[in-house]
N, CA, C and O atoms as CSV, one atom per row, in Angstrom:
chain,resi,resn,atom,element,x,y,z
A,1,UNK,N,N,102.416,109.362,96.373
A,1,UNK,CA,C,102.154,108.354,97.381
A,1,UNK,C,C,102.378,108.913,98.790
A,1,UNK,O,O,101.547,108.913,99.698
A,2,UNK,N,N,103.684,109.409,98.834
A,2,UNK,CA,C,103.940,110.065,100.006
A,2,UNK,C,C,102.929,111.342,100.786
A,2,UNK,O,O,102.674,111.475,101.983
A,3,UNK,N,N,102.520,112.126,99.687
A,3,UNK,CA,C,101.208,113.279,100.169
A,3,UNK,C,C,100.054,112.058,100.169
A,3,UNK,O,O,99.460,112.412,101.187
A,4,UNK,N,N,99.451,111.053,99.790
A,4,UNK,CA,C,98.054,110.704,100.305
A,4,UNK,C,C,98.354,109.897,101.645
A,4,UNK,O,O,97.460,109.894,102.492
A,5,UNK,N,N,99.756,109.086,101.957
A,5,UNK,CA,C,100.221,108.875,103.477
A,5,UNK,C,C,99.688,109.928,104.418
A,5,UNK,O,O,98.853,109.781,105.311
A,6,UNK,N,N,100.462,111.241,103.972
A,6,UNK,CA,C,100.682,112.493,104.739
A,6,UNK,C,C,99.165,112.898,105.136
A,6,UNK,O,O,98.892,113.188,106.301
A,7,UNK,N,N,97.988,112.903,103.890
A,7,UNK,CA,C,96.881,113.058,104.112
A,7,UNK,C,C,95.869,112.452,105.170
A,7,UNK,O,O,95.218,113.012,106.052
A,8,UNK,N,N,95.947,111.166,104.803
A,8,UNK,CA,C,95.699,109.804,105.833
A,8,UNK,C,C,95.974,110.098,107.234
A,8,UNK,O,O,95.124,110.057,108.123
A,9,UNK,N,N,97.283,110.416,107.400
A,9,UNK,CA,C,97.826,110.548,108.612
A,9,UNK,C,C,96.998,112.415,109.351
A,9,UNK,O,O,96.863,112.811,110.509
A,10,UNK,N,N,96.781,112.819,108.522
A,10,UNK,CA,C,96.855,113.913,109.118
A,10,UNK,C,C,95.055,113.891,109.567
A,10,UNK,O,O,94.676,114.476,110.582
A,11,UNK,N,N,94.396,113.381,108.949
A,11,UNK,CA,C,92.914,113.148,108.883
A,11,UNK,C,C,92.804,111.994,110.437
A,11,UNK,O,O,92.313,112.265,111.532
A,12,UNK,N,N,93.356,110.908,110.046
A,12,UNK,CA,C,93.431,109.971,111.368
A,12,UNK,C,C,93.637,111.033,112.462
A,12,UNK,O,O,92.549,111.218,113.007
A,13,UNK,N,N,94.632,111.832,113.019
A,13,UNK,CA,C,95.249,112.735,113.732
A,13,UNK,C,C,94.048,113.535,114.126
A,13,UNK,O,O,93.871,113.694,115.334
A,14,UNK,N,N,93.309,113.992,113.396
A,14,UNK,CA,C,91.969,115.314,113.412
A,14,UNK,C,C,91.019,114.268,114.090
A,14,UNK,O,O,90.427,114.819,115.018
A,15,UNK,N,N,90.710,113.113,113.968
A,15,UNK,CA,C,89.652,112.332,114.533
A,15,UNK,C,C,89.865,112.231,115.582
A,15,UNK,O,O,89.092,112.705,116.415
A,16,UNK,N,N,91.203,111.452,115.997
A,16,UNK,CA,C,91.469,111.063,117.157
A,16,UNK,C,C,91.515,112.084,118.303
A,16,UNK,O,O,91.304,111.954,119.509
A,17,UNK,N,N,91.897,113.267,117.459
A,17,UNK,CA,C,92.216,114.399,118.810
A,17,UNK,C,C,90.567,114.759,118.902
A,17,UNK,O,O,89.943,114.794,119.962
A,18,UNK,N,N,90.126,114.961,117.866
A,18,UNK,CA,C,88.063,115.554,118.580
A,18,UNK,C,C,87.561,114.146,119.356
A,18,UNK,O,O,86.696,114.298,120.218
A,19,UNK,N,N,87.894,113.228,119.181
A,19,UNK,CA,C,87.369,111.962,120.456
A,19,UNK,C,C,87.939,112.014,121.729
A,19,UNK,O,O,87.480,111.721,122.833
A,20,UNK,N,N,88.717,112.320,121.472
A,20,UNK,CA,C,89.727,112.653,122.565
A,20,UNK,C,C,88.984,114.093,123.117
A,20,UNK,O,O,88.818,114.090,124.337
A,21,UNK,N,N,88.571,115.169,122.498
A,21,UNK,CA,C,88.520,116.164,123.268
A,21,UNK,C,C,86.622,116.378,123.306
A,21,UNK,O,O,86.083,117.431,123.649
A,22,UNK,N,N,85.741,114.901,122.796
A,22,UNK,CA,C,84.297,114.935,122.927
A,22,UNK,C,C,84.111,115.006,124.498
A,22,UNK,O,O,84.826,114.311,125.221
A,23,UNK,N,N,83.048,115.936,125.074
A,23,UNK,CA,C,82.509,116.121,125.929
A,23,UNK,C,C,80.953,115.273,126.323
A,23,UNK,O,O,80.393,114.999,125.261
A,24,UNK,N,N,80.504,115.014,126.989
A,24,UNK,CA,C,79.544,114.554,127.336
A,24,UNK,C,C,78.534,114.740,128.878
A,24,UNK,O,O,78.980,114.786,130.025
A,25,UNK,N,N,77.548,114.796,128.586
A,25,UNK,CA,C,77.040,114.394,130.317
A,25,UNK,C,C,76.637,113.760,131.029
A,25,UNK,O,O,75.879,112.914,130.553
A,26,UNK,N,N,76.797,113.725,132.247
A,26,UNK,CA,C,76.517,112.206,132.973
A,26,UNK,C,C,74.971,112.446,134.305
A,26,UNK,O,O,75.018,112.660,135.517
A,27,UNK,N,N,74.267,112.351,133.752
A,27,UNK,CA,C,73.028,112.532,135.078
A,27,UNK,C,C,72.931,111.264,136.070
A,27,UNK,O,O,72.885,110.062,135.810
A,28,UNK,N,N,72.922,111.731,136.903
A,28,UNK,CA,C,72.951,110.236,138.089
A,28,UNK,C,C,71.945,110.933,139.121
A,28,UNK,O,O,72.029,111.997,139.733
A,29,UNK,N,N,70.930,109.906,139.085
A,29,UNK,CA,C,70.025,110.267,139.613
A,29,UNK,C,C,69.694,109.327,141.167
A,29,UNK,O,O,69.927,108.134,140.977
A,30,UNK,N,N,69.341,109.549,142.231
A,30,UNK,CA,C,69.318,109.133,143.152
A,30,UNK,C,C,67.881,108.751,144.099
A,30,UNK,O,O,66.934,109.432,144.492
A,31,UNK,N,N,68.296,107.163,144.247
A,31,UNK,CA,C,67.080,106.943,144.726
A,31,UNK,C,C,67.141,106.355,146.174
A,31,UNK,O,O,68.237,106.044,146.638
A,32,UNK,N,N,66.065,106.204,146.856
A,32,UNK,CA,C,66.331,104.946,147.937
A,32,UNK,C,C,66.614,106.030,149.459
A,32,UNK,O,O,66.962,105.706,150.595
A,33,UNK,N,N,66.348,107.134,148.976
A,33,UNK,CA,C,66.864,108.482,149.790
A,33,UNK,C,C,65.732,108.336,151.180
A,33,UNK,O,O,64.607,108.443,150.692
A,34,UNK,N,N,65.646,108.178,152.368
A,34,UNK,CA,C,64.882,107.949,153.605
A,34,UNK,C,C,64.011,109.405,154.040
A,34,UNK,O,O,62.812,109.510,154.297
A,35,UNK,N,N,64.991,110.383,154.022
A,35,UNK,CA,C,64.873,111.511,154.746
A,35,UNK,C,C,65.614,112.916,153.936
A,35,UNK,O,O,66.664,112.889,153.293
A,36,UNK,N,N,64.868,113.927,154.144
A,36,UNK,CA,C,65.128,114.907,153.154
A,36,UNK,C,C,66.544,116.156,153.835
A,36,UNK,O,O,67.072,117.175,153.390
A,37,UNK,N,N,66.702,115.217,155.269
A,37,UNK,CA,C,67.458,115.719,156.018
A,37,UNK,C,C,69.077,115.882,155.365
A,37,UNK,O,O,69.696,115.116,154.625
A,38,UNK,N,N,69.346,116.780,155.771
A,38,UNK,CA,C,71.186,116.944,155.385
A,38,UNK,C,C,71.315,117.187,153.980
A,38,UNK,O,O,70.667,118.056,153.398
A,39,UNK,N,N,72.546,116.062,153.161
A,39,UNK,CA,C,72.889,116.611,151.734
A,39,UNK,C,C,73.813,115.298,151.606
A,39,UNK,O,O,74.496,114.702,152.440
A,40,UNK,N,N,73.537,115.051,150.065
A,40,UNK,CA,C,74.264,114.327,149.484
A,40,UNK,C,C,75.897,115.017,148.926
A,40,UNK,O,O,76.225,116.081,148.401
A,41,UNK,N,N,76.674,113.722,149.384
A,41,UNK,CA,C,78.229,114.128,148.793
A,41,UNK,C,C,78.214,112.988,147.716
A,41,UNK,O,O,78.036,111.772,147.779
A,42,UNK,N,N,78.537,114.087,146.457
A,42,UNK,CA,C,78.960,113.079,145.783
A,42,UNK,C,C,80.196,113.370,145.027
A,42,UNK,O,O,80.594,114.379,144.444
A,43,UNK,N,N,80.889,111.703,145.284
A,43,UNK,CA,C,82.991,112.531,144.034
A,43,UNK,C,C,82.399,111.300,142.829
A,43,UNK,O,O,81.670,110.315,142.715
A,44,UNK,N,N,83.439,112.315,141.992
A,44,UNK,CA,C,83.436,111.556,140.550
A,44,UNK,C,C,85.073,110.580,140.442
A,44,UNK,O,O,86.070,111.302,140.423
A,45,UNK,N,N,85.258,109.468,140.394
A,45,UNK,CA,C,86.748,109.313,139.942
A,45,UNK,C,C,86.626,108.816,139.131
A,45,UNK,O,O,85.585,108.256,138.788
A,46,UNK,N,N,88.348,108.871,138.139
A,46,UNK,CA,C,88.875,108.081,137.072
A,46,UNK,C,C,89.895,107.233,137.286
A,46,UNK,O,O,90.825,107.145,136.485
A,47,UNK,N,N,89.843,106.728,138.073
A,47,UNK,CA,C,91.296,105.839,138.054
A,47,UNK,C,C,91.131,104.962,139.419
A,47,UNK,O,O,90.985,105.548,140.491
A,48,UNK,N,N,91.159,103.557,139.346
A,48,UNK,CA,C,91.386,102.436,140.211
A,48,UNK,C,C,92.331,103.813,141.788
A,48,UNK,O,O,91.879,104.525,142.686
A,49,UNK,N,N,93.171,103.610,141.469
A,49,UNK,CA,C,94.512,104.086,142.406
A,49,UNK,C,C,93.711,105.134,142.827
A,49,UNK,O,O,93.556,105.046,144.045
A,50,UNK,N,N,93.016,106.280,142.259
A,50,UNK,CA,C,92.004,107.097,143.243
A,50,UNK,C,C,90.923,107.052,143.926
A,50,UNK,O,O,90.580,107.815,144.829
A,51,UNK,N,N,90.010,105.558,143.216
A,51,UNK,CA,C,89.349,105.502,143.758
A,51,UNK,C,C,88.915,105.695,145.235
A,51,UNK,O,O,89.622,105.017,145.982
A,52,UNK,N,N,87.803,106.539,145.990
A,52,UNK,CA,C,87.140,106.328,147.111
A,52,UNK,C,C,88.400,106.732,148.181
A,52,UNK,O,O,88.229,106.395,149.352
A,53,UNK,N,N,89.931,107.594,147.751
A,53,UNK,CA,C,90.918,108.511,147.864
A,53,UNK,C,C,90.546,109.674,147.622
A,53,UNK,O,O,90.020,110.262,148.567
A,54,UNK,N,N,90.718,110.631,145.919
A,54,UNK,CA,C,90.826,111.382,145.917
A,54,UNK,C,C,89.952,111.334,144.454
A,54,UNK,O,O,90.210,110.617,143.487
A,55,UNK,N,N,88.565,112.559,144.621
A,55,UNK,CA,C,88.349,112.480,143.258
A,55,UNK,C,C,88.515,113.539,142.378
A,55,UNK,O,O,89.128,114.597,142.518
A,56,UNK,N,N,87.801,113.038,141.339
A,56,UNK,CA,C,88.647,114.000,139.915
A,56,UNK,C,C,87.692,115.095,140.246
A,56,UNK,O,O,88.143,116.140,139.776
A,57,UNK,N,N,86.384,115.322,140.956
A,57,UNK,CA,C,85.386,115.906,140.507
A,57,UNK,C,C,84.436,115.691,142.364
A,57,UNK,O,O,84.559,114.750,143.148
A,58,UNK,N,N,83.502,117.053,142.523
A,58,UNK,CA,C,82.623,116.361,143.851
A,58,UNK,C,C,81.654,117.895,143.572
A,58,UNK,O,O,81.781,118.956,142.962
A,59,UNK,N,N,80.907,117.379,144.228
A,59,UNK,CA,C,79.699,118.411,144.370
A,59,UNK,C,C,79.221,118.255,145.758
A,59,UNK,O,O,80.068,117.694,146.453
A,60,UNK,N,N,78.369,118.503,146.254
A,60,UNK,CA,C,77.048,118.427,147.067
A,60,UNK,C,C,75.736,118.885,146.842
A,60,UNK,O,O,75.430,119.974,146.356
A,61,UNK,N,N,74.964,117.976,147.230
A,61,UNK,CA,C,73.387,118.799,146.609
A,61,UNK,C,C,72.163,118.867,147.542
A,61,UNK,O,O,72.269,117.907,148.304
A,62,UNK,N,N,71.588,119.228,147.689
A,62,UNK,CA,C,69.986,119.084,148.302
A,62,UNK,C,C,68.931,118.245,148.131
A,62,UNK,O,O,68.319,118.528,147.101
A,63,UNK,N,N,68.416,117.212,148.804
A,63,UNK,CA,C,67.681,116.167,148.856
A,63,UNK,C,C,66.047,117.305,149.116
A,63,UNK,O,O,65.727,118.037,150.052
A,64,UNK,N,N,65.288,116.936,147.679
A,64,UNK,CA,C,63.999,117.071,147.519
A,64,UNK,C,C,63.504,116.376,147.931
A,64,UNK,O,O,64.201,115.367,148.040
A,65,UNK,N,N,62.156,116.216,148.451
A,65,UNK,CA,C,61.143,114.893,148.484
A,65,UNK,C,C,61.392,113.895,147.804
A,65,UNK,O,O,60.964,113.615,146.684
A,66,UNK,N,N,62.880,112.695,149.201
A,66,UNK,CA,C,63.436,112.136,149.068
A,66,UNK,C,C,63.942,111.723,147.828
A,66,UNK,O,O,64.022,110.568,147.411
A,67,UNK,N,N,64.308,112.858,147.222
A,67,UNK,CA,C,64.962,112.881,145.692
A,67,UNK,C,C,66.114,113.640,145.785
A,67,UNK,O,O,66.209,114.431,146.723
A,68,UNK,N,N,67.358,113.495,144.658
A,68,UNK,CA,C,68.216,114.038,144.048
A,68,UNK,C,C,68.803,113.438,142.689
A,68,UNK,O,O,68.973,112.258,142.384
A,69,UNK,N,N,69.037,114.484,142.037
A,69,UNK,CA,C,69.551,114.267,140.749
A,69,UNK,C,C,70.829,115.064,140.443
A,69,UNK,O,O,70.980,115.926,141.309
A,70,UNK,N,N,71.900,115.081,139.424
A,70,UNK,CA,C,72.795,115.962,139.740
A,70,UNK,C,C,72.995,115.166,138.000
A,70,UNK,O,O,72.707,114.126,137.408
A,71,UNK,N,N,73.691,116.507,137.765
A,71,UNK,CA,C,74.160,116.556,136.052
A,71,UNK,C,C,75.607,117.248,136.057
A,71,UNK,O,O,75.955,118.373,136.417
A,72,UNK,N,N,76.374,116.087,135.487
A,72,UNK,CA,C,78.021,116.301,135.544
A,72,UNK,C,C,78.173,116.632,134.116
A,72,UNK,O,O,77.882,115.849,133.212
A,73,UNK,N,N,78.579,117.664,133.968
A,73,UNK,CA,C,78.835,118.475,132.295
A,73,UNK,C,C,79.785,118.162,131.632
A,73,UNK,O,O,80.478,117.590,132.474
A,74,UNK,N,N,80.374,118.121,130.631
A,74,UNK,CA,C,81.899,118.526,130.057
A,74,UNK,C,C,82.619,117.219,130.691
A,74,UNK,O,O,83.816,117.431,130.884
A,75,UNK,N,N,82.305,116.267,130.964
A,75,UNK,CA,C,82.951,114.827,131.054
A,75,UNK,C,C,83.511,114.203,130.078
A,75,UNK,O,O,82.763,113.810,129.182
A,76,UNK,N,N,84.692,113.988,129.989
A,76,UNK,CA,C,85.831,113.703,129.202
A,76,UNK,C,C,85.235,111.943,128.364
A,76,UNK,O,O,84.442,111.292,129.043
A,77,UNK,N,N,85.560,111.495,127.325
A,77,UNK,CA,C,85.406,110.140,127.382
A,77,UNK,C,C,86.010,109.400,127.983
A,77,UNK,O,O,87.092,109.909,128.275
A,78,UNK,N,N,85.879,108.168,128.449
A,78,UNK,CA,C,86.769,107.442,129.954
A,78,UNK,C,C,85.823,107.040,130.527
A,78,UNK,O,O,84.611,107.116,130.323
A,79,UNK,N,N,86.704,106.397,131.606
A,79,UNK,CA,C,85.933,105.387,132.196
A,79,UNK,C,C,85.761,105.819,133.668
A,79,UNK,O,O,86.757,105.455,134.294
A,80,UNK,N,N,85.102,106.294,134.251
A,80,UNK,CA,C,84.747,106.590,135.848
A,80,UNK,C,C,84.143,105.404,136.711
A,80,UNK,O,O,83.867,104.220,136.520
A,81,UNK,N,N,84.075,106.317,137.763
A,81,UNK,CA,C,83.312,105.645,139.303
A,81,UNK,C,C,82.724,106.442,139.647
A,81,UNK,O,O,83.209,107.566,139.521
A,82,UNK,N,N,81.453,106.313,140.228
A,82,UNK,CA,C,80.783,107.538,141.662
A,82,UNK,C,C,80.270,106.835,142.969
A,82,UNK,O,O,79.779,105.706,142.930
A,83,UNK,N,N,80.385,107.438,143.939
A,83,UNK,CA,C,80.110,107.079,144.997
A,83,UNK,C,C,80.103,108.697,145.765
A,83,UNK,O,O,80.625,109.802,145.619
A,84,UNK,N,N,79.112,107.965,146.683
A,84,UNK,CA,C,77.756,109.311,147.558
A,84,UNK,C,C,78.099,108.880,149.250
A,84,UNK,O,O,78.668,107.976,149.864
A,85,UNK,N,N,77.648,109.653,149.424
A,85,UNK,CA,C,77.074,109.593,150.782
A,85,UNK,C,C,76.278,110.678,151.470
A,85,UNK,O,O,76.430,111.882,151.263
A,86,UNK,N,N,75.288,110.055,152.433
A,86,UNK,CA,C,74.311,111.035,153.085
A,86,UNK,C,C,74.392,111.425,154.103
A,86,UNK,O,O,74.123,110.798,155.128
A,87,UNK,N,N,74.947,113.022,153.997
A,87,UNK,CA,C,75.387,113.501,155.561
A,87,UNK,C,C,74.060,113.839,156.320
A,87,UNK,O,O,73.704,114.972,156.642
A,88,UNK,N,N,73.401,112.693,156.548
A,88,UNK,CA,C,72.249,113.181,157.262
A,88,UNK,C,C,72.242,114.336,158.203
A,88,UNK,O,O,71.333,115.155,158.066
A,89,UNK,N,N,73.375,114.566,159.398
A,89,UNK,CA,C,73.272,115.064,160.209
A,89,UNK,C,C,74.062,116.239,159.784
A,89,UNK,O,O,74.313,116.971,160.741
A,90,UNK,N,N,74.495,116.619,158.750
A,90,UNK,CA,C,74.909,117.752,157.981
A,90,UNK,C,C,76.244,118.460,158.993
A,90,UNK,O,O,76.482,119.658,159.147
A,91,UNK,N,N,76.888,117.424,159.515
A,91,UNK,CA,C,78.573,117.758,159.638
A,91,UNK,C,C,79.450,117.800,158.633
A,91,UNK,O,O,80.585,118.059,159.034
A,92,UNK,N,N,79.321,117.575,156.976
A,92,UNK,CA,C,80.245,117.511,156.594
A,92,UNK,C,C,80.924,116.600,155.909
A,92,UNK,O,O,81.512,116.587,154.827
A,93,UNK,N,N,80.694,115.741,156.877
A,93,UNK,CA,C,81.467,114.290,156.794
A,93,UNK,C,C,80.749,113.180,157.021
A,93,UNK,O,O,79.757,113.126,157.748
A,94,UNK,N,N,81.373,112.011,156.226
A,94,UNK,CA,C,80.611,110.618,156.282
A,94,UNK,C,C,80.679,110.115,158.132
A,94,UNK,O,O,81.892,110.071,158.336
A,95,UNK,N,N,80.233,109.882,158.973
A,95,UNK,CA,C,80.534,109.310,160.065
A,95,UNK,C,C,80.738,107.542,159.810
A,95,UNK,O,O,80.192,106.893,158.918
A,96,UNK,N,N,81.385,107.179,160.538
A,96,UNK,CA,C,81.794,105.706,160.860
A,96,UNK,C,C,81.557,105.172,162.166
A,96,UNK,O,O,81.246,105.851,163.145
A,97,UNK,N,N,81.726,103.840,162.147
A,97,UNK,CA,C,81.746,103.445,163.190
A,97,UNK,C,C,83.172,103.217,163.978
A,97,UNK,O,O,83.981,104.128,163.809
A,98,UNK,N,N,83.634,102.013,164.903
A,98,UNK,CA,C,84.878,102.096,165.217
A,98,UNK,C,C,85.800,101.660,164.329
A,98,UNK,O,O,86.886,102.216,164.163
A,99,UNK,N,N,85.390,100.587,163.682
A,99,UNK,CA,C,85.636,99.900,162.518
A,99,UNK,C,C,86.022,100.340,160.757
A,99,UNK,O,O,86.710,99.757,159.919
A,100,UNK,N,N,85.297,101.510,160.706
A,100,UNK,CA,C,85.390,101.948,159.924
A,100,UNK,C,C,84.080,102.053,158.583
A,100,UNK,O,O,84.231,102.741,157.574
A,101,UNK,N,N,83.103,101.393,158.812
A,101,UNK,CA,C,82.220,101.152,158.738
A,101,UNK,C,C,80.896,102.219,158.425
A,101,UNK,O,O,79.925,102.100,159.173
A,102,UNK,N,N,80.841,103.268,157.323
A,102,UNK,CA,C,79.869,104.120,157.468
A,102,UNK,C,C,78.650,103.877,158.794
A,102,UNK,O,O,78.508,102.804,159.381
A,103,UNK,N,N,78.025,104.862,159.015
A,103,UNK,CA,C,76.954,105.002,159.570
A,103,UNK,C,C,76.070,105.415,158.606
A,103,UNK,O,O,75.201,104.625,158.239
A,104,UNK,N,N,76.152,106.728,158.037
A,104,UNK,CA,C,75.357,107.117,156.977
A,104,UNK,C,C,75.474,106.660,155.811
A,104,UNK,O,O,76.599,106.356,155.414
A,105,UNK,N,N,74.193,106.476,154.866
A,105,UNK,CA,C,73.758,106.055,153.853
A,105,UNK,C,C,74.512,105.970,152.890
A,105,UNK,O,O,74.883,107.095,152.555
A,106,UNK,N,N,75.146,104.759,151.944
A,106,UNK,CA,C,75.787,105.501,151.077
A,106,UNK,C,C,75.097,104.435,149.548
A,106,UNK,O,O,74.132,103.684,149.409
A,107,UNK,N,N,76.398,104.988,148.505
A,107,UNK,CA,C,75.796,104.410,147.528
A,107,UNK,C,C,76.873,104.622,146.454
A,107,UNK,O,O,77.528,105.649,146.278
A,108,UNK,N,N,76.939,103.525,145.797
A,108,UNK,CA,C,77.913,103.215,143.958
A,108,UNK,C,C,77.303,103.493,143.110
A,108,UNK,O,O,76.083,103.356,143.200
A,109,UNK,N,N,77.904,104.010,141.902
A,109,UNK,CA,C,77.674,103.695,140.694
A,109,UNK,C,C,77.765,102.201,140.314
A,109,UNK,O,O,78.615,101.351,140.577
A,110,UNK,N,N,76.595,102.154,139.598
A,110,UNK,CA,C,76.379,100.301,138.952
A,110,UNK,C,C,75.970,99.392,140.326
A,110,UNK,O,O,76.009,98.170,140.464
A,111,UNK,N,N,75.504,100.595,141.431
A,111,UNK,CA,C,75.150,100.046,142.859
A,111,UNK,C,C,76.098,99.068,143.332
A,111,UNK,O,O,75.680,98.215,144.115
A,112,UNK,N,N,77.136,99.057,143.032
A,112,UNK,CA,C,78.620,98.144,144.138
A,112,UNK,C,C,78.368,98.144,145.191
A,112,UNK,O,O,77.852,99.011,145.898
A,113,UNK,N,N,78.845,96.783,145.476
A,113,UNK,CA,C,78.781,96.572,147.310
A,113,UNK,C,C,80.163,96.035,147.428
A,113,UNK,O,O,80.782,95.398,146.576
A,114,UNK,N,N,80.520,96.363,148.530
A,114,UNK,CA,C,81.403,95.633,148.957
A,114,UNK,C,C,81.394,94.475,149.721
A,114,UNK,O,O,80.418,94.352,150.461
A,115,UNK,N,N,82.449,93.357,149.740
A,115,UNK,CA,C,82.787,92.387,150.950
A,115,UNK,C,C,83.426,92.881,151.760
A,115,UNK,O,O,84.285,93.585,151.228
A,116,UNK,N,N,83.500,92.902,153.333
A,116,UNK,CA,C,84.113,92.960,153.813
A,116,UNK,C,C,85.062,94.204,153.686
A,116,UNK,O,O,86.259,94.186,153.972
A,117,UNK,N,N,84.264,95.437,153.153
A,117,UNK,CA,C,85.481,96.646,153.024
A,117,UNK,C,C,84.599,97.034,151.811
A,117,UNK,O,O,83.647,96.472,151.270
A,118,UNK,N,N,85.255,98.195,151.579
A,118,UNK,CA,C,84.205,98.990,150.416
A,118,UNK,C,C,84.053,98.337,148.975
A,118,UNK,O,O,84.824,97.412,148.722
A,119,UNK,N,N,83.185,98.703,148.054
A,119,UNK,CA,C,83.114,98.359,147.156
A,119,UNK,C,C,84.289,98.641,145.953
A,119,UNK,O,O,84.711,99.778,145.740
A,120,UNK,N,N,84.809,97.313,145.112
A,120,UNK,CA,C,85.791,97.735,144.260
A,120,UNK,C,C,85.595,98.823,142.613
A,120,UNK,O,O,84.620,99.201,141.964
A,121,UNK,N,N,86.585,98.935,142.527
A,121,UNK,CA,C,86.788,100.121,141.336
A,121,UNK,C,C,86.262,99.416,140.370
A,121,UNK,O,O,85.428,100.066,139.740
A,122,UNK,N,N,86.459,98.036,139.894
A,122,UNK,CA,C,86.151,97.237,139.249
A,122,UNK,C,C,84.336,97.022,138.905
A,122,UNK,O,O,83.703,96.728,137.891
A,123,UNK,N,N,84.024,97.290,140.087
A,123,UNK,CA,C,82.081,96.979,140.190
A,123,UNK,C,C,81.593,97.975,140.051
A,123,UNK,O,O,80.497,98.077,139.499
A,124,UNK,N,N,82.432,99.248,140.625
A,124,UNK,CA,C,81.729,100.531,140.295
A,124,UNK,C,C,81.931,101.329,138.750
A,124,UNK,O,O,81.094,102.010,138.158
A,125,UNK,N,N,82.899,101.097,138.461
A,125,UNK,CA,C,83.349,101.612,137.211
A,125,UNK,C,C,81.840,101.550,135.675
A,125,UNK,O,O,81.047,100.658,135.376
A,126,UNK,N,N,82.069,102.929,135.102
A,126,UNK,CA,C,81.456,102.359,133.933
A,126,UNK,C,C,81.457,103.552,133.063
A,126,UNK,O,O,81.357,104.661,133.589
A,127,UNK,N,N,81.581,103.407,131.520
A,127,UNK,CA,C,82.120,104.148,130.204
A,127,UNK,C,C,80.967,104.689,130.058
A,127,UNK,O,O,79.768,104.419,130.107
A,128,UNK,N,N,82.239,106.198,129.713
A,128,UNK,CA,C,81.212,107.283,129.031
A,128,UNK,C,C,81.952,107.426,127.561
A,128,UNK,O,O,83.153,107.425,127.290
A,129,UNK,N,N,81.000,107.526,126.865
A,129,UNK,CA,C,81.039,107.184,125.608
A,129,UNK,C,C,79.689,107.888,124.579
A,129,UNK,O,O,79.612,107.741,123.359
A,130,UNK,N,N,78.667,108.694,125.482
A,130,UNK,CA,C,77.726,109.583,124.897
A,130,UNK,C,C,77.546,110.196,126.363
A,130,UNK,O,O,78.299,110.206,127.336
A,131,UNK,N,N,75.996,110.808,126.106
A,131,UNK,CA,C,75.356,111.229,126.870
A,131,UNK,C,C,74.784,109.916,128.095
A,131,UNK,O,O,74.245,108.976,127.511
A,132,UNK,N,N,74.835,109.777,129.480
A,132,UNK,CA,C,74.424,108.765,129.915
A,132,UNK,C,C,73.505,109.059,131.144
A,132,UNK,O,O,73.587,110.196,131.609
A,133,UNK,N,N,72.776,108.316,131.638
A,133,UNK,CA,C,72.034,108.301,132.990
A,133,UNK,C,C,72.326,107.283,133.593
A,133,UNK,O,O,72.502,106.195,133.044
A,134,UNK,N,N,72.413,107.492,134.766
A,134,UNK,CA,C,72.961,106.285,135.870
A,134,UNK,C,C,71.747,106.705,137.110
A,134,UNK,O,O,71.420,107.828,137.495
A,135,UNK,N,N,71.121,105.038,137.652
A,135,UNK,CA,C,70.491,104.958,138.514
A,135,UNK,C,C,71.216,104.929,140.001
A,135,UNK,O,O,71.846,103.890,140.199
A,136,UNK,N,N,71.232,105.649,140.807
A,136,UNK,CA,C,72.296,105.055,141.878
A,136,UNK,C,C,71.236,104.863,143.368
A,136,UNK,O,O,70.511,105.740,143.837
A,137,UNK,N,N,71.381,103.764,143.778
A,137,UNK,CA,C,70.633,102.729,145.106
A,137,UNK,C,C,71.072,103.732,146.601
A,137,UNK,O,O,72.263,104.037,146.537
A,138,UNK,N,N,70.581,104.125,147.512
A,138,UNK,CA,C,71.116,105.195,148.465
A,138,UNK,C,C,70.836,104.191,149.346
A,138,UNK,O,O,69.676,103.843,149.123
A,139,UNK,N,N,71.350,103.492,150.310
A,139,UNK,CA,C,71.188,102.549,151.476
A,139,UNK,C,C,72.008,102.677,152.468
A,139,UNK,O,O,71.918,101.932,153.444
């Protein structure tokens, strides 16, 4: 009795750790793009508390005839956020207003908006759980 426990247990154990260590990829493709000017920033996060702070993950890419696409590899299962922005004028950085308020274009995963202040972790968030594609709105 005790070895088919031991078995059980040890089989449960082997599953859980390869789900745990399944990889996947995430393509997020970008639309709504004006001008082929500058470069898209985009971070990846996992966690409310980092959100639109500090992300797990960032790239930058090159806007084709008002296109970009970008393919995130080796993505853990979990639950993320993404959010972009378009350094049109290719400083670097998102510009604002006094307020705080982008100037340049930006954009969520699951297209989040915010009230009154950026969009929450809650609207942007969404599970990876295979291979996925995400549409993301550039405004």
């Amino acid at each position: 009795m005790q070895r088919s426990i031991l078995i059980v247990i040890l089989f449960l154990s082997g599953v859980i750790n390869s789900i745990a260590q399944e990889k996947h990829t995430v393509t997020l493709e970008f639309e709504g793009i004006k001008s082929n000017k500058g470069s898209l920033f985009i971070a990846l996060y996992n966690t409310e508390d980092t959100f639109l702070k500090k992300p797990l993950n960032g790239t930058i890419v090159e806007i084709v005839n008002k296109k970009a696409i970008v393919i995130l590899k080796d993505i853990s299962v979990g639950v993320y956020a993404v959010s972009v922005f378009h350094d049109i004028n290719d400083n670097k950085k998102m510009d604002t207003n006094f307020l705080g308020i982008p100037k340049e274009p930006t954009g969520m995963s699951n297209n989040a908006k915010g009230f009154m202040g950026p969009p929450k972790y809650k609207d942007a968030k969404f599970e990876v759980l295979k291979d996925i594609k995400l549409n993301i709105n550039i405004k």
